[in-house]
C-alpha positions in Angstrom: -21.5 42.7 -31.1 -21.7 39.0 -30.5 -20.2 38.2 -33.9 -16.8 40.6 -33.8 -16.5 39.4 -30.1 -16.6 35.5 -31.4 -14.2 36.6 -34.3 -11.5 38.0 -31.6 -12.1 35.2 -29.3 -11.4 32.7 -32.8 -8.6 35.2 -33.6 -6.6 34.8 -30.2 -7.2 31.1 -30.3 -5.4 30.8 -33.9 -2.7 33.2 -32.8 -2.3 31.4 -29.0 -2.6 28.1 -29.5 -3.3 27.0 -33.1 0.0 28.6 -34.8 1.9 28.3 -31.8 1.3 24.1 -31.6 1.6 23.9 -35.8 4.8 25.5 -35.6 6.3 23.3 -32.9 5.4 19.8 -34.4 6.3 21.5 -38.3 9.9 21.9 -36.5 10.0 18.6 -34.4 9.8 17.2 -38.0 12.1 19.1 -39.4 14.7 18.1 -37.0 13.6 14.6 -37.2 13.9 14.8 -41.1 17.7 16.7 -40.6 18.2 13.7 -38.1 17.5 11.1 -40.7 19.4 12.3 -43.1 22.8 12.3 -40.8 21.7 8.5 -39.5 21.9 7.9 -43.8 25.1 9.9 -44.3 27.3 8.7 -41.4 26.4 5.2 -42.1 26.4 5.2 -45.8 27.9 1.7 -45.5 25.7 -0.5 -42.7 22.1 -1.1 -44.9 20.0 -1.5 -42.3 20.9 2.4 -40.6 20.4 3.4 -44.0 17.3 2.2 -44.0 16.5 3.7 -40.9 17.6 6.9 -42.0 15.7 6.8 -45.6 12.7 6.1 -43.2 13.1 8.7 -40.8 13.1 11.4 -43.7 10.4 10.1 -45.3 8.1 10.6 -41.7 9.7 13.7 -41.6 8.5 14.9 -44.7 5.0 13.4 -44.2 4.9 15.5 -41.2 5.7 18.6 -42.8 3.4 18.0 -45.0 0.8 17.2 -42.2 1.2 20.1 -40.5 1.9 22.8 -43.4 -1.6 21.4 -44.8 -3.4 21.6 -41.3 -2.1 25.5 -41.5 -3.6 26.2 -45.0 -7.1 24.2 -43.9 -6.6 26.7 -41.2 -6.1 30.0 -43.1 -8.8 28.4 -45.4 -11.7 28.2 -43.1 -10.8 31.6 -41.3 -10.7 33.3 -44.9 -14.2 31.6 -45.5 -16.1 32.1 -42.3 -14.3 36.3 -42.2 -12.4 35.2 -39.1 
């Protein structure tokens, strides 16, 4: 009894808060990746807003990557634990 009620309790936490916080700050870099690359396309010719641009993409995609990894570590230990 204890256990299923812990596993619904961990369920409504991953569904409630977990996913729900993941998906925002996956977006947030999205946009901030999208925003990048326009800062590198409008000002294809001033070097240093390229720069800036190149740079904002890059932290885009290392937050992607950040938080579709935190997702799958995640899913992982739920799959392992039978949550």
């Amino acid at each position: 009894m204890l256990a299923s009620s812990a596993q619904a309790l961990a369920n409504k936490i991953s569904d409630a808060i977990l996913n729900p916080i993941i998906l925002l700050l996956f977006s947030l870099a999205l946009i901030f990746f999208l925003w990048g690359l326009v800062v590198f396309i409008w000002k294809a010719d001033n070097p240093d807003a390229r720069k800036t641009g190149i740079s904002q993409m890059l932290w885009g995609i290392i937050g992607m990557f950040v938080m579709l990894s935190a997702f799958g570590i995640i899913k992982l230990i739920q799959s392992t634990i039978g949550v």
